[in-house]
C-alpha positions as CSV (number, residue, x, y, z in Angstrom):
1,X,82.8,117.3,106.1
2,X,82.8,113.3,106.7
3,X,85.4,112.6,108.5
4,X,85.0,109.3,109.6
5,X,84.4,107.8,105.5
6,X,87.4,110.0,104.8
7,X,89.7,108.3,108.0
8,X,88.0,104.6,106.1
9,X,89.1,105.5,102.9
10,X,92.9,106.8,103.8
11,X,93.2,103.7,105.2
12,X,92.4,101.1,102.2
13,X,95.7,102.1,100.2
14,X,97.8,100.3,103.3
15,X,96.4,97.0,101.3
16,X,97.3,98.1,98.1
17,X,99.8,95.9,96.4
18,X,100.5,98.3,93.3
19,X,100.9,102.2,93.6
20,X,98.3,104.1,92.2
21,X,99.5,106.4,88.8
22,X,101.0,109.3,89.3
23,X,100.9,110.9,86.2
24,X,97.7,112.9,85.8
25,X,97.0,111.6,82.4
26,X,97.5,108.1,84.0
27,X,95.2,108.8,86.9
28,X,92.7,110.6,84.3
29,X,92.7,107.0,82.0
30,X,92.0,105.1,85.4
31,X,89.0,107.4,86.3
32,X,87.2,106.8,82.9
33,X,88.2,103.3,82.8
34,X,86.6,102.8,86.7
35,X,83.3,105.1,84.8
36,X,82.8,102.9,81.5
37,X,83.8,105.5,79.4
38,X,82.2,108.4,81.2
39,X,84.3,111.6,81.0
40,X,81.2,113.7,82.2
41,X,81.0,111.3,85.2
42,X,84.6,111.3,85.9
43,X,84.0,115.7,85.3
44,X,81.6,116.0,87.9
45,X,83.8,113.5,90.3
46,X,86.4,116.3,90.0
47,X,85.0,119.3,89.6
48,X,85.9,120.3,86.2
49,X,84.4,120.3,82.4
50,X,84.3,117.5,80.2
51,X,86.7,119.3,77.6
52,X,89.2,119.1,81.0
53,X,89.1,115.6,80.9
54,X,89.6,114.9,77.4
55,X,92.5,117.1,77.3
56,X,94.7,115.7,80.3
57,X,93.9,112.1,78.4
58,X,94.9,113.5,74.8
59,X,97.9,114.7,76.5
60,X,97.5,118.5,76.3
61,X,97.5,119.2,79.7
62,X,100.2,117.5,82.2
63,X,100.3,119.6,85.4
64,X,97.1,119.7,87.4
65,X,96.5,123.2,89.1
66,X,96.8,122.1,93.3
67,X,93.1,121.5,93.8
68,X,92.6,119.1,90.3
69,X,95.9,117.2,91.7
70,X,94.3,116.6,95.0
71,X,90.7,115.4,93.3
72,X,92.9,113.4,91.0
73,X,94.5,111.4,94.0
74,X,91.6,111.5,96.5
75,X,89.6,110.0,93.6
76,X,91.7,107.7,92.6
77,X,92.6,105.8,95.4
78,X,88.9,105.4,96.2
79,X,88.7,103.4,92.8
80,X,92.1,101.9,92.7
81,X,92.5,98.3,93.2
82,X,88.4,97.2,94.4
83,X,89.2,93.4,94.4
84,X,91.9,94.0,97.2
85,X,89.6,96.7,99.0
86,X,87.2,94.2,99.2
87,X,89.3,91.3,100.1
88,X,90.5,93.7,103.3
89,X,87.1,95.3,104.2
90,X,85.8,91.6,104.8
91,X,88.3,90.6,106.6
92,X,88.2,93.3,109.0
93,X,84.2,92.6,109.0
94,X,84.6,88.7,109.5
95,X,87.6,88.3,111.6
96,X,90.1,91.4,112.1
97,X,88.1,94.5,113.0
98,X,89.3,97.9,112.8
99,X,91.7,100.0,114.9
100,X,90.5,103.9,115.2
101,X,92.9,106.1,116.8
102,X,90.8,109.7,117.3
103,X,91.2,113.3,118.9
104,X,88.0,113.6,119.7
105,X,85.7,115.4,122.5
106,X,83.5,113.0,124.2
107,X,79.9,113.5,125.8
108,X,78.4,111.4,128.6
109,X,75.4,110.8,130.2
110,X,75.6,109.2,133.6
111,X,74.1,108.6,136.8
112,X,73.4,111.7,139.2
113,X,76.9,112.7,140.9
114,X,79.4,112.3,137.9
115,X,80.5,114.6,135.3
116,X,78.8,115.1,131.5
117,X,80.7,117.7,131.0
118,X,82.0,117.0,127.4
119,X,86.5,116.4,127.4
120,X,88.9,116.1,124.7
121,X,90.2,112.3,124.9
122,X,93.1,110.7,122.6
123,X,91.8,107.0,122.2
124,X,93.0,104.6,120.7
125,X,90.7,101.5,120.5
126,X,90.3,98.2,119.2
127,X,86.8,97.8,117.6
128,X,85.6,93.9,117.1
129,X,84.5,92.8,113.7
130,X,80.9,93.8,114.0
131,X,81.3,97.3,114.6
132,X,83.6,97.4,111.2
133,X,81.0,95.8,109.2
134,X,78.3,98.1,110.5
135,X,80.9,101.0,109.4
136,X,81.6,99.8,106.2
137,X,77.6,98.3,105.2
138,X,77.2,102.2,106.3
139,X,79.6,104.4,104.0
140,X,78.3,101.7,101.1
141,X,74.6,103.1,101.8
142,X,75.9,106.5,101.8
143,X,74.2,107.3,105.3
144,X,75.3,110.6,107.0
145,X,78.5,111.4,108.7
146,X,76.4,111.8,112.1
147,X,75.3,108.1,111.3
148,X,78.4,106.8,111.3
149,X,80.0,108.9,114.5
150,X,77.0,107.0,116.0
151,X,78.4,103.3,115.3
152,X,81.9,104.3,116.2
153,X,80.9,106.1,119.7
154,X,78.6,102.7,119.8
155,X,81.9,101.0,119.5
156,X,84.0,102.9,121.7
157,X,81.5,103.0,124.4
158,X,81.3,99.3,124.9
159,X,84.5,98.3,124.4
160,X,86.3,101.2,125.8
161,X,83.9,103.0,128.6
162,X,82.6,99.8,129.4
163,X,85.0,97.4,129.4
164,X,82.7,94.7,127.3
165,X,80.0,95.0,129.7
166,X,82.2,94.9,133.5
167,X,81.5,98.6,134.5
168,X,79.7,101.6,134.0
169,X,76.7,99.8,132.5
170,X,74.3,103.2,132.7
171,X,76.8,105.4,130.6
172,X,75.6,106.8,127.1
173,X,79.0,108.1,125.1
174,X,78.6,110.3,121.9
175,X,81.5,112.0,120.0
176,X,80.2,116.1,120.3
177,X,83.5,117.0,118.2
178,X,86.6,114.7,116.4
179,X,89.8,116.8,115.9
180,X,91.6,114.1,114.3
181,X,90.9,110.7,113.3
182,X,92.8,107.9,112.0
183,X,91.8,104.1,111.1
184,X,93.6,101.2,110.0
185,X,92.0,97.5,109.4
């Protein structure tokens, strides 16, 4: 499961400034548009046979059994509007970082006579530009979920455990499990 480039993506349609289709055939027709042409691309994207795809564009099918519909909408809002993704990923990179809000158990490593012992924490933190571009240059590579839960706690370990640099120089954070996360740039 990648949480944290699922939490990224949920939160690009905020910046949308049309709704995505709703229709399926509508959503189908922005798939293959987004592909070139590609209904065996825009197959494999969902899961389902070429014939599938040509038959919710001809019109033939209409209602999506419940896993197609959520494929359909998942999918399309990861294609829908790029120039205005774009336009809001850099600005969160250049000037407006990101804002994670996480469930999450964190892990330390300290100096002798404190605790590691791993505890459930709801944060919500700040993180400056940098740490947002290093997110975003990282779900655009493709790198692993594990990668990127090693920027964020990067993140959240200087600007939240540390205080920018003012205490607890010698601490280590790592996330050992999320239970929810949310983000917002």
């Amino acid at each position: 499961m990648e949480e944290i480039t699922d939490a990224i993506d949920r939160a690009a349609p905020e910046h949308f400034t049309q709704a995505p289709p709703k229709s399926a055939q509508a959503q189908m027709r922005a798939l293959v548009k987004a592909a070139k042409g590609d209904t065996a691309a825009v197959a494999a994207r969902l899961g389902v046979t070429r014939r599938t795809v040509e038959r919710y564009l001809a019109g033939q099918r209409k209602t999506p059994r419940a896993a197609l519909r959520e494929a359909l909408k998942r999918e399309v809002q990861r294609i829908w509007q790029p120039g205005i993704r774009r336009q809001a990923r850099k600005k969160a990179s250049t000037t407006g970082g990101i804002t994670v809000e996480v469930w999450a158990y964190f892990g330390y490593t300290a100096p002798v006579g404190t605790t590691d012992e791993p505890r459930l924490r709801h944060l919500t933190v700040h993180l400056p530009p940098e740490y947002a571009n290093r997110l975003f240059a990282a779900q655009d590579q493709g790198v692993s979920d594990q990668k990127m839960r090693d920027i964020m706690a990067e993140g959240f370990q200087e600007i939240y455990f540390q205080n920018g640099g003012s205490r607890a120089e010698s601490l280590e954070v790592e996330f050992t499990g999320i239970q929810a996360i949310d983000v917002s740039y």
